[in-house]
N, C-alpha and C positions, 0 to 999 in steps of 0.2 A: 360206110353208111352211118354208123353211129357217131362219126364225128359232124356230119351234115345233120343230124338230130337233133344235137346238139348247140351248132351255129344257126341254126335255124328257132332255137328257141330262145336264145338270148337276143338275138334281132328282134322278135315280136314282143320280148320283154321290156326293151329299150324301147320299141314305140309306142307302146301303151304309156309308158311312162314321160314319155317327152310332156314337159305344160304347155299348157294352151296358148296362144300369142294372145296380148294382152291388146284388144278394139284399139283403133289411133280414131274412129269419127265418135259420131256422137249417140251409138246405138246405147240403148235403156239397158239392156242385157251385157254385163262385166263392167257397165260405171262404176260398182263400190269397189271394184278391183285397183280404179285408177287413183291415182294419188289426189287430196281432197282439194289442192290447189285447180287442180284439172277439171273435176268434177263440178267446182264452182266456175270456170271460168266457162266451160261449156254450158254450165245453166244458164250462166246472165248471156250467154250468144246465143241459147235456144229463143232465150225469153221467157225462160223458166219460172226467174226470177228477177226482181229488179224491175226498175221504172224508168224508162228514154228522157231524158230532159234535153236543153239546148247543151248545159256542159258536160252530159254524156250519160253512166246509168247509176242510178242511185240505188244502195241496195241498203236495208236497214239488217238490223243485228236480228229482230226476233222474225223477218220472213225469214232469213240465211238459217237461222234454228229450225223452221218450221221445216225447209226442203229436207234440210240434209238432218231428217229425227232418226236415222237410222244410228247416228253417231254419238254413244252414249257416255263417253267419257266427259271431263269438262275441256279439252281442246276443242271444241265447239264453242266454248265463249273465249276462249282466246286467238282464234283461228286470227279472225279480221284485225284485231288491234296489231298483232304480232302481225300483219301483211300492209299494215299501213308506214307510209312513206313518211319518214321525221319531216318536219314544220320546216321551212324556207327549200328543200329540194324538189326538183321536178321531174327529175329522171325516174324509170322504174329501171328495177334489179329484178331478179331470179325469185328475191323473197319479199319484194316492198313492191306493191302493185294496184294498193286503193290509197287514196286521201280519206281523213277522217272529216268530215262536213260539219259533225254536232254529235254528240253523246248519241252512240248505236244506231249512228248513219254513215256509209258511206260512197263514196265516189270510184268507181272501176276505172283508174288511167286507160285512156282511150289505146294507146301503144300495145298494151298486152294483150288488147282480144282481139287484133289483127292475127295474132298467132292460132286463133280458134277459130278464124272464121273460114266456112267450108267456101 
């Protein structure tokens, strides 16, 4: 009996302690959990953020600041430059996934938010 008392309290202990699975849609509640590429790509697909044109969404540096003020480091002014795609290529990567348009504008490759769209 004491050894069931036993097994029985380490099981409850294990599952209090398991973490939470981390949302895959687009619920408000555990977004800061997801990685900031995510968070951005699910805003400009909510329509969070960002503006539709003919060549797809255009998002500027100081709205991208405004949404995401929860992020107090300065990787928030380096987020988009460092996610923009070098001059003459077209493809998107893992980590290059807007065109820079003009000084703190950019362009969201239409390719990558096919992966966010519910």
């Amino acid at each position: 009996m004491y050894t069931k008392q036993v097994k029985l309290k380490i099981i409850n202990t294990e599952t209090k302690s398991k973490p939470k699975p981390k949302p895959l849609n687009n619920e408000t509640a555990g977004q800061s959990e997801l990685p900031l590429k995510d968070r951005f790509l699910l805003a400009v697909v909510n329509g969070d953020i960002g503006r539709v044109e003919n060549s797809g969404v255009i998002v500027s540096l100081k709205e991208f600041k405004a949404h995401f003020n929860d992020i107090t480091s300065d990787y928030i002014n380096s987020f988009l430059p460092a996610a923009t795609i070098e001059p003459g290529q077209r493809s998107v990567t893992n980590t290059k996934y807007v065109f820079r348009v003009k000084k703190g504008v950019y362009l969201v490759h239409p390719e990558v938010l096919d992966d966010y769209r519910l």
